[in-house]
C-alpha positions in Angstrom: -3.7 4.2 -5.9 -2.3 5.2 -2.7 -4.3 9.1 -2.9 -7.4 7.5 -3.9 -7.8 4.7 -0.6 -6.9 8.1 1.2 -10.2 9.9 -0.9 -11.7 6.9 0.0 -11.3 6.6 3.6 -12.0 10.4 4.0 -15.2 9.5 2.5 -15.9 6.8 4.2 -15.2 8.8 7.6 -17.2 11.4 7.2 -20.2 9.1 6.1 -19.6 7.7 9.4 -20.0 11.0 11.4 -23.2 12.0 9.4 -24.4 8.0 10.5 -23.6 9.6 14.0 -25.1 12.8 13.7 -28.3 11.2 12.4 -28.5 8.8 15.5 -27.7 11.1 18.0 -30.8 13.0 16.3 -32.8 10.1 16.3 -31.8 9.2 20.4 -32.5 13.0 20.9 -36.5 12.4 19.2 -36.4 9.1 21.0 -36.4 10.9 24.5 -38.3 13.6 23.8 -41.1 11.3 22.5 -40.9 9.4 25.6 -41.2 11.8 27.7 -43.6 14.2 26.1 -45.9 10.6 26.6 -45.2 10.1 30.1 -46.2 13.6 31.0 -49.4 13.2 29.0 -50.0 9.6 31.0 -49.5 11.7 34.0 
């Protein structure tokens, strides 16, 4: 019981650093966006 909540929570971490990865992407996209649209307001 004990080695599987440990399979779990190693699971369950490194969903939560792809969750990361994927928002630092999206903030990344986010700001290049933004600005790619301000310099074409410009």
């Amino acid at each position: 019981m004990h080695e599987f909540l440990q399979f779990v929570q190693g699971k369950y971490s490194s969903v939560v650093k792809g969750l990361n990865t994927i928002k630092l992407f999206v903030l990344i996209v986010l700001i290049v966006l933004i600005v790619f649209v301000l310099l074409l307001i410009h």
